[in-house]
C-alpha positions as CSV (number, residue, x, y, z in Angstrom):
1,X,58.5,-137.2,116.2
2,X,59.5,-140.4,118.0
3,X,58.0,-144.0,118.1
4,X,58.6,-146.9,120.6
5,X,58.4,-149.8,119.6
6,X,58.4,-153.4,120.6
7,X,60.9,-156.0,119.0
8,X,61.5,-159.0,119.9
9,X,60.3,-159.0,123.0
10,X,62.3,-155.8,124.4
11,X,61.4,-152.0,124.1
12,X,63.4,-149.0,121.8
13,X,62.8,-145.6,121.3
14,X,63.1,-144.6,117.7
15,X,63.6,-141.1,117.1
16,X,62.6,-139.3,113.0
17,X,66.2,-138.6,112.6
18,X,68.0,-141.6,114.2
19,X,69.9,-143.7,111.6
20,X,71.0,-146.9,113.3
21,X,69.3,-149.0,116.0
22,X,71.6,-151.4,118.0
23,X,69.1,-154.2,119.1
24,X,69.7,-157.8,120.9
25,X,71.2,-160.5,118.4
26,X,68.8,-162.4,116.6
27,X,70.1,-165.2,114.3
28,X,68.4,-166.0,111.1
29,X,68.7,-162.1,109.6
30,X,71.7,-161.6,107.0
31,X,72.8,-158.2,105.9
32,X,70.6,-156.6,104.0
33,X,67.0,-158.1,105.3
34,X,64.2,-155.6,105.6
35,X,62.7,-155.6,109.2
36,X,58.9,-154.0,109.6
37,X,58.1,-152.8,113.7
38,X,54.9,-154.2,113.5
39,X,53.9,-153.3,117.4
40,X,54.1,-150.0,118.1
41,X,53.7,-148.8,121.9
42,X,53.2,-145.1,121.5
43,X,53.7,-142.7,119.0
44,X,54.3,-139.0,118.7
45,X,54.0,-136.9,116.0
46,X,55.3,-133.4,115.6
47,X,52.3,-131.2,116.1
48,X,52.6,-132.7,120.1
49,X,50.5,-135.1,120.1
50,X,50.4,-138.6,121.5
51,X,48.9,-141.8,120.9
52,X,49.5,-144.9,122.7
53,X,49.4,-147.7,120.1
54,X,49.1,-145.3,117.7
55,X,50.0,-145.9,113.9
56,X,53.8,-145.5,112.6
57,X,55.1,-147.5,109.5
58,X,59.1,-147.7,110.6
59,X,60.8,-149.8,107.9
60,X,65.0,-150.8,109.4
61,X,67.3,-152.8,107.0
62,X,69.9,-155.5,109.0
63,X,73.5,-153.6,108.7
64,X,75.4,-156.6,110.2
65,X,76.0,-158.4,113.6
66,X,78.7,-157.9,116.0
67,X,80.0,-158.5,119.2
68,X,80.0,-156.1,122.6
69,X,83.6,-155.3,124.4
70,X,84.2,-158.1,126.8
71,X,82.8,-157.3,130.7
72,X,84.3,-159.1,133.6
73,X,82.5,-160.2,136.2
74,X,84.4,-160.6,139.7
75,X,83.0,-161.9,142.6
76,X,84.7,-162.1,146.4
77,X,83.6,-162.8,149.8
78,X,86.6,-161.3,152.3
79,X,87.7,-163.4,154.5
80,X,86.4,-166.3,153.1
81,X,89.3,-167.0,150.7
82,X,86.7,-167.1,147.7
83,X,87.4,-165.1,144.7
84,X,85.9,-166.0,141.2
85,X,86.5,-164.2,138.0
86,X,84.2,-164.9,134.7
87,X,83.9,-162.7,131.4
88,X,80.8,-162.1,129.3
89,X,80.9,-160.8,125.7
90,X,77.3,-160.1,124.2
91,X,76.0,-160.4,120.6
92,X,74.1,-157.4,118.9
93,X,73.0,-156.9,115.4
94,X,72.8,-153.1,114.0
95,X,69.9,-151.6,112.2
96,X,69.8,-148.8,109.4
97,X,66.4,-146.9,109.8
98,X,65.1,-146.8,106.3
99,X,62.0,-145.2,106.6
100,X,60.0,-143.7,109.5
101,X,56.6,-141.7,109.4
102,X,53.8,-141.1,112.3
């Protein structure tokens, strides 16, 4: 059985035994929340079938927010003389799966 989902504006599989979702940072949650997927795309159960939009209840509490390993970005144009180094370290907030039926 699997359900994806839409949160926050971006799309995640969610799988009957997964245990932890990463998803994009959003502020305002503290450890401990409860967060409901209200919109669900499509839904699968275990007999095979399929339903787009179907019904799942999936129930995540927040685990904490952290931060990605640092990528670096590096630009150059040869001959040019132009070289231009910038880094990029991007938020994420971790999800425990606390209940998930289709």
């Amino acid at each position: 059985m699997f359900a994806i989902v839409e949160f926050r504006g971006e799309q995640y599989r969610i799988d009957e035994d997964a245990k932890q979702l990463r998803v994009a940072y959003f502020d305002g949650a503290k450890d401990g929340d409860s967060v409901k997927f209200d919109k669900v795309l499509l839904a699968a159960g275990s007999d095979g079938k399929v339903a787009v939009g179907g019904k799942a209840n999936i129930v995540a509490t927040v685990a904490g927010h952290d931060r990605d390993s640092k990528i670096i970005v590096f630009k150059k144009k040869r001959r040019k003389r132009y070289r231009t180094t910038n880094g990029h370290i991007q938020n994420f907030t971790t999800l425990n799966i606390s209940s998930f039926s289709v």
